[in-house]
Kinemage of the C-alpha trace (Angstrom):
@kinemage 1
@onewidth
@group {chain A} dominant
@subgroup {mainchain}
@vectorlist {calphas} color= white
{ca unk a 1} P 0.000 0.000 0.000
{ca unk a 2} L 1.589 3.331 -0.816
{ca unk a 3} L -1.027 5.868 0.481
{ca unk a 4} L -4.185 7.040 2.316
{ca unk a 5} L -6.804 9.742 2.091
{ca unk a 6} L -7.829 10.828 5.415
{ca unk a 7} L -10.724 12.992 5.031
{ca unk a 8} L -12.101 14.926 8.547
{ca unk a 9} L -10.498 11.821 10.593
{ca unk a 10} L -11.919 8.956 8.954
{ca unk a 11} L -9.577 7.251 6.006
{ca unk a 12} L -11.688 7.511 2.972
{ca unk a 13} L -9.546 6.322 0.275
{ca unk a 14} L -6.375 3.248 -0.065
{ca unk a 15} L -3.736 3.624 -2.998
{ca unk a 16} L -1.712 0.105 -3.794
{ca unk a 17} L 0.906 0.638 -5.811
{ca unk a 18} L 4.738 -0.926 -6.277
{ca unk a 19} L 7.847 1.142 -5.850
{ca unk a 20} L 11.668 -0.276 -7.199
{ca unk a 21} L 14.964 1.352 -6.335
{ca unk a 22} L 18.489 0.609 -8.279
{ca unk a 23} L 21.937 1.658 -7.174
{ca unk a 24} L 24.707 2.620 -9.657
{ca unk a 25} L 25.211 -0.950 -10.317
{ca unk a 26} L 21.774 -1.394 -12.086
{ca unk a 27} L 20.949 -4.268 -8.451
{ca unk a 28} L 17.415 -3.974 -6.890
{ca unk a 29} L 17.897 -2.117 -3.265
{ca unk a 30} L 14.742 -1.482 -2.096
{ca unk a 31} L 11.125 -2.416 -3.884
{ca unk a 32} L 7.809 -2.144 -2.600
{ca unk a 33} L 4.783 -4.080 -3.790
{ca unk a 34} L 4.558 -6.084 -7.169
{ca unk a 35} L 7.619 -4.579 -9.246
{ca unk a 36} L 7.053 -6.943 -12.056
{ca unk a 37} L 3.780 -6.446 -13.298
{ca unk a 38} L 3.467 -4.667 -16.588
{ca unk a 39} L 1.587 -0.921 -17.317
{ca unk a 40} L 3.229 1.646 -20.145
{ca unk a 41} L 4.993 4.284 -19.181
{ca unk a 42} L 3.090 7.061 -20.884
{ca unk a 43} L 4.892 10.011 -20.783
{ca unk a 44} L 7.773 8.928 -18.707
{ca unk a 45} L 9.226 7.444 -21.612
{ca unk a 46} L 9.568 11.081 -22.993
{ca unk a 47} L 13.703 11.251 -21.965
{ca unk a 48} L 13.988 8.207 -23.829
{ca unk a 49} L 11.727 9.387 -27.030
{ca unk a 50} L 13.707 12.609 -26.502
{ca unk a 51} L 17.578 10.929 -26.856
{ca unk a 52} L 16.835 9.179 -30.022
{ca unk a 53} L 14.738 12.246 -31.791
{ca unk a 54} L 17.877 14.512 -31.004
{ca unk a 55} L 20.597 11.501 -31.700
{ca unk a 56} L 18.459 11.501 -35.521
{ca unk a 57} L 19.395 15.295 -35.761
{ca unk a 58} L 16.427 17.044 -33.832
{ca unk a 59} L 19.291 20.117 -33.091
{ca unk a 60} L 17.422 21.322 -29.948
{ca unk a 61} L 19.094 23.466 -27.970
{ca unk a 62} L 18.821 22.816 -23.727
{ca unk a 63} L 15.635 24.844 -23.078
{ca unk a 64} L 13.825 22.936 -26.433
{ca unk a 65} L 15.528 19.761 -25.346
{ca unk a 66} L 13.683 19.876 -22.237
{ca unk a 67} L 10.398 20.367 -23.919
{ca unk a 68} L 10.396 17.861 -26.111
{ca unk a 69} L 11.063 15.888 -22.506
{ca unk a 70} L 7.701 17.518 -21.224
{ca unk a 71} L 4.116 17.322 -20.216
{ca unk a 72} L 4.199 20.853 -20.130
{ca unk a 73} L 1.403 22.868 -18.400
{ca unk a 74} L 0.658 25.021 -21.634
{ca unk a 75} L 1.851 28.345 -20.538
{ca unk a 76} L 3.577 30.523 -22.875
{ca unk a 77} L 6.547 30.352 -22.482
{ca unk a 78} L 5.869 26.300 -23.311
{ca unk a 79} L 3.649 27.552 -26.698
{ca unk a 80} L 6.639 29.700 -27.822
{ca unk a 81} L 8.774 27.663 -27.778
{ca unk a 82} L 7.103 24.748 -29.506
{ca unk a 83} L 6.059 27.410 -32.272
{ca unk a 84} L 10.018 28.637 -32.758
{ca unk a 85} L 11.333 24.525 -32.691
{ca unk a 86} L 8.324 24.054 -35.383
{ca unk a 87} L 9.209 27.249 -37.577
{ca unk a 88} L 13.187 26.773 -37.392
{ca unk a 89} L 12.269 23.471 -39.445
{ca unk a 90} L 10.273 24.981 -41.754
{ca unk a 91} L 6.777 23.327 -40.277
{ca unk a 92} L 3.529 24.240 -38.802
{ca unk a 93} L 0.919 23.588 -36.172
{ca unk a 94} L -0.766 21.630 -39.293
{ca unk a 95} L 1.829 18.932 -39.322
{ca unk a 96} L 1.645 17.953 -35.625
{ca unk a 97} L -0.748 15.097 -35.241
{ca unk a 98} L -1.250 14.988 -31.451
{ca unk a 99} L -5.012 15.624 -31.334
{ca unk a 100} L -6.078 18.874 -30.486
{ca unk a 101} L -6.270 19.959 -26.837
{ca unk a 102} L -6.692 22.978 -24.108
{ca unk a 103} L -3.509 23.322 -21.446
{ca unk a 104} L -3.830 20.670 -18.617
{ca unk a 105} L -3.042 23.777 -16.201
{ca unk a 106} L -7.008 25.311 -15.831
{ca unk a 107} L -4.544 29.028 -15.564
{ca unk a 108} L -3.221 28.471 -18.532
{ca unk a 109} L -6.166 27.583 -20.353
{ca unk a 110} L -7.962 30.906 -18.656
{ca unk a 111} L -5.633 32.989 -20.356
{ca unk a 112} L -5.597 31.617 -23.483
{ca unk a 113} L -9.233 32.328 -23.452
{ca unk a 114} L -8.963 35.683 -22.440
{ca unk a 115} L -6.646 36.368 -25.131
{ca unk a 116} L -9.435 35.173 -27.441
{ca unk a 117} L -8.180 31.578 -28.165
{ca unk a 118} L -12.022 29.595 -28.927
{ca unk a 119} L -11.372 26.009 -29.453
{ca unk a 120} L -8.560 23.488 -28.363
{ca unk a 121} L -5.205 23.552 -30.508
{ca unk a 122} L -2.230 20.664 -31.436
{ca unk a 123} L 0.120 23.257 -30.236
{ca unk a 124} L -1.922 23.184 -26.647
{ca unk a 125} L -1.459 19.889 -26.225
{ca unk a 126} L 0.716 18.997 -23.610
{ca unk a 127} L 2.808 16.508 -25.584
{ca unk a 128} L 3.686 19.318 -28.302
{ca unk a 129} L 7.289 19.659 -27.743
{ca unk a 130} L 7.854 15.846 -27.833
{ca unk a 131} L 5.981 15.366 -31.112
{ca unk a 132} L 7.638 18.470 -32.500
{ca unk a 133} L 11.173 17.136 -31.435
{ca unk a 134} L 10.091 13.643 -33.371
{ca unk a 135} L 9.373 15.881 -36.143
{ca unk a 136} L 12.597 17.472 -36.602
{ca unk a 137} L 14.077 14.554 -36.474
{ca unk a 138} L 12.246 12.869 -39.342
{ca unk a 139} L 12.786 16.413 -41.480
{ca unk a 140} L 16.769 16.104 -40.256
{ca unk a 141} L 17.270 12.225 -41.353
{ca unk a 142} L 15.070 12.927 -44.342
{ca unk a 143} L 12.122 10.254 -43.312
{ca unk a 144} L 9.029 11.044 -44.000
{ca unk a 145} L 7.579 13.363 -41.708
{ca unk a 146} L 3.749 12.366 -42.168
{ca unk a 147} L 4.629 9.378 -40.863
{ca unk a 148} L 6.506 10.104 -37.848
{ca unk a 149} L 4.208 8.218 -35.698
{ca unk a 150} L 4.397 4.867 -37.186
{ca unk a 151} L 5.733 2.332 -35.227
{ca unk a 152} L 7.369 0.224 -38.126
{ca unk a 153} L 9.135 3.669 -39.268
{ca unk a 154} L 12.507 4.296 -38.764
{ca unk a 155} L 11.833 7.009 -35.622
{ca unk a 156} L 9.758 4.658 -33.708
{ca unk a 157} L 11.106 1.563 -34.449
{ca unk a 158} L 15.195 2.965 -32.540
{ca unk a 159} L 12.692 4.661 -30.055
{ca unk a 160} L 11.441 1.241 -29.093
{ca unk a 161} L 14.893 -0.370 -29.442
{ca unk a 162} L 16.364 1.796 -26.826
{ca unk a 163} L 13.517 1.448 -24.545
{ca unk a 164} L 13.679 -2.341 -24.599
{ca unk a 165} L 17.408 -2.044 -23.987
{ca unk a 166} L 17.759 0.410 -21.350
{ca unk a 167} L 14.241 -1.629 -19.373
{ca unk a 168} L 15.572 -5.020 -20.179
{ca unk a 169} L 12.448 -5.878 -20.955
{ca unk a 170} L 10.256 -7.118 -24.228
{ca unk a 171} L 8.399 -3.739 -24.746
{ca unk a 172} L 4.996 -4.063 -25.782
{ca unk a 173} L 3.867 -1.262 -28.133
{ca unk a 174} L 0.384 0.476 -27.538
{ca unk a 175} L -0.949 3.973 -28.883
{ca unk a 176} L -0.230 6.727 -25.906
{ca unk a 177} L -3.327 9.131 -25.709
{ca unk a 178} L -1.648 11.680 -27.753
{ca unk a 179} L -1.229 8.945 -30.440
{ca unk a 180} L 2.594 8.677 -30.152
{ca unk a 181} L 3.459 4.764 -30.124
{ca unk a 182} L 3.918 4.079 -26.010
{ca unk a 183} L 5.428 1.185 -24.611
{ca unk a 184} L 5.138 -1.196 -21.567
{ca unk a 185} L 7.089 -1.843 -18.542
{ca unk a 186} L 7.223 -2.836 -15.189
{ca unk a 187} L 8.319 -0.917 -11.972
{ca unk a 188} L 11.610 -2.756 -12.075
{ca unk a 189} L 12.634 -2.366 -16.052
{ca unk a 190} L 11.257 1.946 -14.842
{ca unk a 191} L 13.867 2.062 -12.355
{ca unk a 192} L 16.274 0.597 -14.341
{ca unk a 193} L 15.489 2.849 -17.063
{ca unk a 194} L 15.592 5.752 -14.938
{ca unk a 195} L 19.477 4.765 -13.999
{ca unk a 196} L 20.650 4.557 -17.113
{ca unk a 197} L 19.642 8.646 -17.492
{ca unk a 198} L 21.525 9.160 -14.147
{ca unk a 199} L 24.734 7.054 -14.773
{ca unk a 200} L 24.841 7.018 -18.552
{ca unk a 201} L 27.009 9.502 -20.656
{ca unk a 202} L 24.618 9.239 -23.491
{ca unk a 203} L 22.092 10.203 -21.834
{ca unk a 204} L 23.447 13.426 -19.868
{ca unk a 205} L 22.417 15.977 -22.280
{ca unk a 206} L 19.147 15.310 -21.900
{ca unk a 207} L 19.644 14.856 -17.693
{ca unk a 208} L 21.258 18.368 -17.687
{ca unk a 209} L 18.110 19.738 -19.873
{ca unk a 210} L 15.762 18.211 -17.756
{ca unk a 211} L 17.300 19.350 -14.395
{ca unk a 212} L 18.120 23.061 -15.636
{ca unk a 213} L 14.735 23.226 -16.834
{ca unk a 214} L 12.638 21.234 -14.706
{ca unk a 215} L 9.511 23.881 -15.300
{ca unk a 216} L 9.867 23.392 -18.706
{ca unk a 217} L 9.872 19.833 -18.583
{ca unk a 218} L 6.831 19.546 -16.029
{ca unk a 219} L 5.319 23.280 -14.918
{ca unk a 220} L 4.996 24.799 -11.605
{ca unk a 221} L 2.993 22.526 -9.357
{ca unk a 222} L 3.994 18.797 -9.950
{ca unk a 223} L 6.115 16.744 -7.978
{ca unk a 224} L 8.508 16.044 -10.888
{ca unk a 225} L 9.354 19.489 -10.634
{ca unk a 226} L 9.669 19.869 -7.157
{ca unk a 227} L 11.953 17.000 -7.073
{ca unk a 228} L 14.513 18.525 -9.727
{ca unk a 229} L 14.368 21.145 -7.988
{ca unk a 230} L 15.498 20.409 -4.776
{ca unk a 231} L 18.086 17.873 -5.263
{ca unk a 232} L 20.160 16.309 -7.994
{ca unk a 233} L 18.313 14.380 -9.521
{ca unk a 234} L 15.509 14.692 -12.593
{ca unk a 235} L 12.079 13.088 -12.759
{ca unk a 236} L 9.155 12.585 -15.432
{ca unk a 237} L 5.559 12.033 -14.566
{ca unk a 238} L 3.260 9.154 -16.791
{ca unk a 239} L -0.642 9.650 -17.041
{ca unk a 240} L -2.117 7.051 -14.735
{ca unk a 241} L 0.195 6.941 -11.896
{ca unk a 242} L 3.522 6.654 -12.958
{ca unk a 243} L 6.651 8.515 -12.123
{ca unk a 244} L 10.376 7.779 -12.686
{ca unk a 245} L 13.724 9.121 -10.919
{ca unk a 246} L 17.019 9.735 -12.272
{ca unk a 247} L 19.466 10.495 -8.763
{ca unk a 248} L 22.595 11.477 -10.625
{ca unk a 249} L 25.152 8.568 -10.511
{ca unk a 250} L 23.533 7.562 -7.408
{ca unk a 251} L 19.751 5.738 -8.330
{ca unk a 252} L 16.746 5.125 -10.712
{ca unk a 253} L 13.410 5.066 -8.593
{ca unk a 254} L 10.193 4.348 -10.295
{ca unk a 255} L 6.712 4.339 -8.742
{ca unk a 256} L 2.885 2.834 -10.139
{ca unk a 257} L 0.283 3.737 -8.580
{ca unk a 258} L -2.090 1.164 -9.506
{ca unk a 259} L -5.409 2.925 -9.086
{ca unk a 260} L -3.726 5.783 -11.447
{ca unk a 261} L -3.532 8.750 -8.744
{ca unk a 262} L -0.661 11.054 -10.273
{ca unk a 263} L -0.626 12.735 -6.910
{ca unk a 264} L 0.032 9.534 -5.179
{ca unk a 265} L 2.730 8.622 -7.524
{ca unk a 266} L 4.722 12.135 -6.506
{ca unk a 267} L 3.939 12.153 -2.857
{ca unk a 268} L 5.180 8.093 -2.988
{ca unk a 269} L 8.222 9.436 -4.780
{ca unk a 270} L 9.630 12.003 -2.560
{ca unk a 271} L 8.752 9.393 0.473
{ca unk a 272} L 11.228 6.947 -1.384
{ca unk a 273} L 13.550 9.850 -1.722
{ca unk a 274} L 13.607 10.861 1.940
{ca unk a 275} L 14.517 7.246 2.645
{ca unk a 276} L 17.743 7.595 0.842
{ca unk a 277} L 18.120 10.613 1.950
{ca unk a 278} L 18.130 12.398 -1.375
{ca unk a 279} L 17.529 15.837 -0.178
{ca unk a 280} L 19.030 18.611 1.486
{ca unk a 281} L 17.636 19.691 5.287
{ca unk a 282} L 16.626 22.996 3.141
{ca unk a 283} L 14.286 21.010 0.824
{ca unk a 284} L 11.608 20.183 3.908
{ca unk a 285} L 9.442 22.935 3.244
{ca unk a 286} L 8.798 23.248 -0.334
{ca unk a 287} L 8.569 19.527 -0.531
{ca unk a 288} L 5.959 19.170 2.464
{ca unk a 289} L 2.777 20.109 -0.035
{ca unk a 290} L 3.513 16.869 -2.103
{ca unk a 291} L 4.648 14.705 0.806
{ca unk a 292} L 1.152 15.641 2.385
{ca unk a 293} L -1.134 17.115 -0.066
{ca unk a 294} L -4.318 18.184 1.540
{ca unk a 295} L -7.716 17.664 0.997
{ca unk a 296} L -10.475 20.544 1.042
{ca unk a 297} L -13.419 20.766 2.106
{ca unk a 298} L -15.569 23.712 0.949
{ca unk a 299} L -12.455 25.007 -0.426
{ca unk a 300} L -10.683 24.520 3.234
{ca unk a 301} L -8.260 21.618 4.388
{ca unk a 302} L -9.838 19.172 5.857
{ca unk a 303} L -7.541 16.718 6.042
{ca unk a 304} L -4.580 15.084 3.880
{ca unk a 305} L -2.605 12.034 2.412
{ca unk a 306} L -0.444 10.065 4.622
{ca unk a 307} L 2.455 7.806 3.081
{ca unk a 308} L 1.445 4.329 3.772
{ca unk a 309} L 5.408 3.452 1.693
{ca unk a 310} L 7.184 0.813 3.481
{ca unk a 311} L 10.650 -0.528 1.459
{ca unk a 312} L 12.039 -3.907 1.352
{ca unk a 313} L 15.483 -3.422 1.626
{ca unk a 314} L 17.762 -5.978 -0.038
C-alpha cells in the first residue's frame, strides 16, 4: 500500500501501488509491492523518445531539449517555444498530429481564453514539444515526416529499441493518448530505465536539460518538478500513476500507482527519496505540499494524504 486519504479523521480512500529502487550498479535495493507487473509508461518514456529524436538530428538546444522531454502545463513560455522549434524546421501547427487539446493547467487555459483563443489547438497539447522534437528529427534524417508516428518507421522503431534495452524488458507497443506509439514496462525495467539517465554519458544531455529546466519539462505545481528542484536528480511524470527518478550517478526510482492517482505517484516518490536521503535539510518545506497534499473541504483543508510506503530493503 503506498497511500491514504484521510478525510475529517476517517480514512476515505487506499492507494496500492509498487515502488523499485536501483543503485549505480543497475541491483534492486529497495522495492515495494509487485515490481514486475506490466503498465506503459506514458509520458515517462519522454527522456527516452527525446535521446533518439535529437541523436536523428532534432538540433534542440537545452531549453527545447527539455520540452520535447515535457508534459508541459501550456503556458507561454511552453507555446513559444514549440512554435520557434516548429518554424526553425520549416513546419507548422498543421503537421503535428497529437489531437487537439486545451492546457492541462485550468490558468493556462484561462488565459488563453482571455486572449481570445475559442477552441482546443495541437500546439496546446501537452505533448507538443515531444511530437515536435520527433518531427525534426524525421525532417533532419530525411524520413518522412507524415509518418513520424508509425511504429514500423525508422523514428519509432530505434525509439522502441532503446527502450527495450535500457528496461531489459520485451516492450509491448500500444498507442499513448496523444497517439505517439507508447510502450510497456514494469516498476523494475522503470527504475532501471531511470538509472541509465543518471549514470549514462549518453544520456546526460538530456539529464542536464531536464534538471536546468525542470519547469519546462513539467510546470509549476507537480512533484517532478519539485523534485529537480530540490536535489540532484531529474524526474518525469506518466498519465495514470507513474513517475520515474534519475538520482545522478547515485539511483533510478520508479513508482505505479495502480489505481492511477498522479498525486500519489509524486507524494510516494519524494517518500522513497527521503529514505535515501536524497535531499538537502533545506528542501523540507517546499517539498511538504507533495509529501502531504491536503484535501479541502468547501475550499478549506480538511484533512490530507499520509504515506502508507514501506521498502524492502535488499
Amino acid at each position: 500500500m503506498l497511500a491514504e486519504q484521510v478525510r475529517s479523521g476517517l480514512v476515505e480512500t487506499l492507494h496500492d501501488g509498487a515502488v523499485a529502487i536501483v543503485d549505480s550498479t543497475g541491483e534492486l535495493v529497495a522495492w515495494s509491492g509487485d515490481i514486475e507487473r506490466p503498465f506503459f509508461f506514458r509520458s515517462a518514456a519522454k527522456p527516452f523518445q527525446a535521446t533518439i529524436s535529437q541523436a536523428a538530428g532534432a538540433g534542440l538546444v537545452p531549453e527545447e531539449l527539455a520540452l520535447a522531454c515535457a508534459s508541459h502545463d501550456g503556458e507561454a513560455v511552453h507555446l513559444a517555444l514549440v512554435e520557434s522549434m516548429l518554424h526553425r524546421s520549416g513546419l507548422s501547427e498543421a503537421d503535428l498530429q497529437c489531437p487537439p487539446d486545451w492546457p492541462i493547467r485550468a490558468e493556462a487555459e484561462r488565459r488563453l481564453l482571455l486572449a481570445g483563443e475559442h477552441r482546443p489547438r495541437r500546439l496546446f497539447h501537452n505533448c507538443s514539444g515531444k511530437h515536435t522534437a520527433m518531427l525534426r528529427a524525421c525532417v533532419s534524417s530525411g524520413w518522412d515526416p507524415t509518418k513520424y508516428l508509425d511504429p514500423g518507421g525508422p523514428l519509432q522503431e530505434q525509439i522502441t529499441e532503446l527502450i527495450s534495452e535500457v528496461s531489459r524488458i520485451n516492450v509491448r507497443i500500444g498507442v499513448d493518448g496523444c497517439g505517439a506509439p507508447v510502450h510497456s514496462t514494469t516498476v523494475l525495467g522503470m527504475a532501471r530505465a531511470f538509472l541509465r539517465l543518471a549514470v549514462d554519458d549518453g544520456f546526460m544531455p538530456v539529464y542536464r536539460a531536464m534538471h536546468a529546466y525542470p519547469r519546462l519539462v513539467s510546470g509549476i505545481s507537480n512533484a517532478d518538478a519539485a523534485i529537480a528542484v530540490n536535489a540532484d536528480a531529474v524526474a518525469k511524470r506518466g498519465a495514470r500513476g507513474a513517475l520515474g527518478v534519475s538520482v545522478r550517478h547515485r539511483f533510478g526510482v520508479a513508482v505505479k500507482c495502480w489505481d492511477g492517482s498522479d498525486q500519489v505517484a509524486g507524494m510516494t516518490a519524494i517518500a522513497a527519496l527521503d529514505q535515501l536521503e536524497v535531499f538537502p535539510p533545506n528542501a523540507w518545506e517546499p517539498l511538504q505540499r507533495h509529501r502531504q497534499p491536503q484535501v479541502k473541504g468547501g475550499g478549506v483543508p480538511v484533512g490530507a494524504y499520509r504515506s502508507l510506503l514501506e521498502l524492502q530493503w535488499a
